[in-house]
N, C-alpha and C positions, 0 to 999 in steps of 0.2 A: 396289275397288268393292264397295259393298254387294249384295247378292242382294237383288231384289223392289224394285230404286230407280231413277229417273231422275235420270241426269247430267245438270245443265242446262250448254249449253257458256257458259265461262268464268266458271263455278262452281263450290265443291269441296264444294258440297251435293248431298245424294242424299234424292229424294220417293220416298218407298216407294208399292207396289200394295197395296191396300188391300181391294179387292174387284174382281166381274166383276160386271158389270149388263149385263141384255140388254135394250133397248127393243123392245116392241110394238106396232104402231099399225094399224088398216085401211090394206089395201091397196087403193090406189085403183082401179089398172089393172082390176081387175074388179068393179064395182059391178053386181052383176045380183041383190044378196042373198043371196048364199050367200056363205061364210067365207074367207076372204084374209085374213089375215094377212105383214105382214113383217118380219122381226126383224134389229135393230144391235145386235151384241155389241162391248164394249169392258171395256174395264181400267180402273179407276176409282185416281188415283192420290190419298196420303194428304195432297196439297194440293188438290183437288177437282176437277183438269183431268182429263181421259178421252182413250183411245189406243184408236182405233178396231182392232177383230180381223177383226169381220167384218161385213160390208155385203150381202150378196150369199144370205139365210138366208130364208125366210120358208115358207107352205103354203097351201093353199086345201083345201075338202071343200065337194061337194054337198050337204051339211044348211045350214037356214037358221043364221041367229045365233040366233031363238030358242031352237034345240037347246042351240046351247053355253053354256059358264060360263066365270067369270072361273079356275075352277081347271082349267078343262081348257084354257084358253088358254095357263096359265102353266106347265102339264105338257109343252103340244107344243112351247113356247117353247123351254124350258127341251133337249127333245129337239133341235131343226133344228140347235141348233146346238155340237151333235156334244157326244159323239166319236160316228160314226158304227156303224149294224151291219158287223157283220166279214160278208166276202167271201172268196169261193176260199181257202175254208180259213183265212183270218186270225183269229187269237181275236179276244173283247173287248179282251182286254189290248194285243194289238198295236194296235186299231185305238185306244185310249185316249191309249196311248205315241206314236203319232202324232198325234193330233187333237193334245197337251200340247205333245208338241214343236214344233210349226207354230206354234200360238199364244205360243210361246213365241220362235222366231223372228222369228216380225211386230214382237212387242214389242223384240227386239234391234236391230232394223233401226230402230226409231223413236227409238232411244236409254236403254232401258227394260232393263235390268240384272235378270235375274231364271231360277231355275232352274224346267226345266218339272216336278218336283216339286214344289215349292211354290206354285207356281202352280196347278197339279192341286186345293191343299188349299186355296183360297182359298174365302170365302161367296159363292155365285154368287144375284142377286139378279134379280127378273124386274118390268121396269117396264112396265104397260098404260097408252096411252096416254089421257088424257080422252078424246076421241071412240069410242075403244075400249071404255073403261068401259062411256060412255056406251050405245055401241051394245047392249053384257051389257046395260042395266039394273040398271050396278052405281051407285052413289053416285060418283058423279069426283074428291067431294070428297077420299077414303079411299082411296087408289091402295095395294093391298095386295103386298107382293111376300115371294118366299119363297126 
């Protein structure tokens, strides 16, 4: 097996991971005008299907959306989902080494061949969604990720 690829079964082809993109989108559950956000991170493979990581990511803040920006959206993005702050003692590094490792699990379990080093070094890319844009007052046409 190659590293960073998916086995298709009864195939001796292997699609490499290619990148992490995280989606951003208003979060519905609280429409009261202040900031919700939720975020779907996935693995974007080098045939252009996607292996979802994580589902379950997202934040809220008391300031309106006018406060925010398109670049502070894709800073906290880019944080929820993880590696997480270290606790009881754990460095950055441990809690890094875990967050790689799990994600790197979920992808084995889905059939996705890949070491949680390399996957660590991959371009993690942050996608806001049109109504999200829209809501910044960013142009929707020019969805910018980083």
């Amino acid at each position: 097996m190659v590293d960073g690829a998916l086995e298709r079964e009864g195939d001796d082809s292997m699609i490499a991971v290619t990148r992490l993109v995280t989606f951003a989108d208003i979060d519905d559950v609280n429409d009261t005008g202040q900031v919700s956000v939720s975020a779907r991170h996935e693995a974007e493979l080098a045939d252009g299907s996607r292996v979802l990581l994580l589902d379950d990511r997202g934040w809220g803040s008391s300031q309106d959306w006018a406060a925010e920006s398109v670049e502070g959206i894709q800073e906290t993005t880019r944080m929820v989902v993880g590696p997480d702050e270290p606790f009881d003692g754990l460095s950055q590094e441990d809690m890094a080494t875990d967050h790689w490792d799990s994600l790197q699990q979920t992808l084995q379990r889905q059939g996705v061949v890949i070491d949680a080093a390399e996957l660590r070094q991959l371009p993690h890319d942050i996608v806001l969604s049109q109504r999200l844009l829209a809501r910044l007052g960013a142009n929707p046409d020019t969805n910018p990720s980083s």
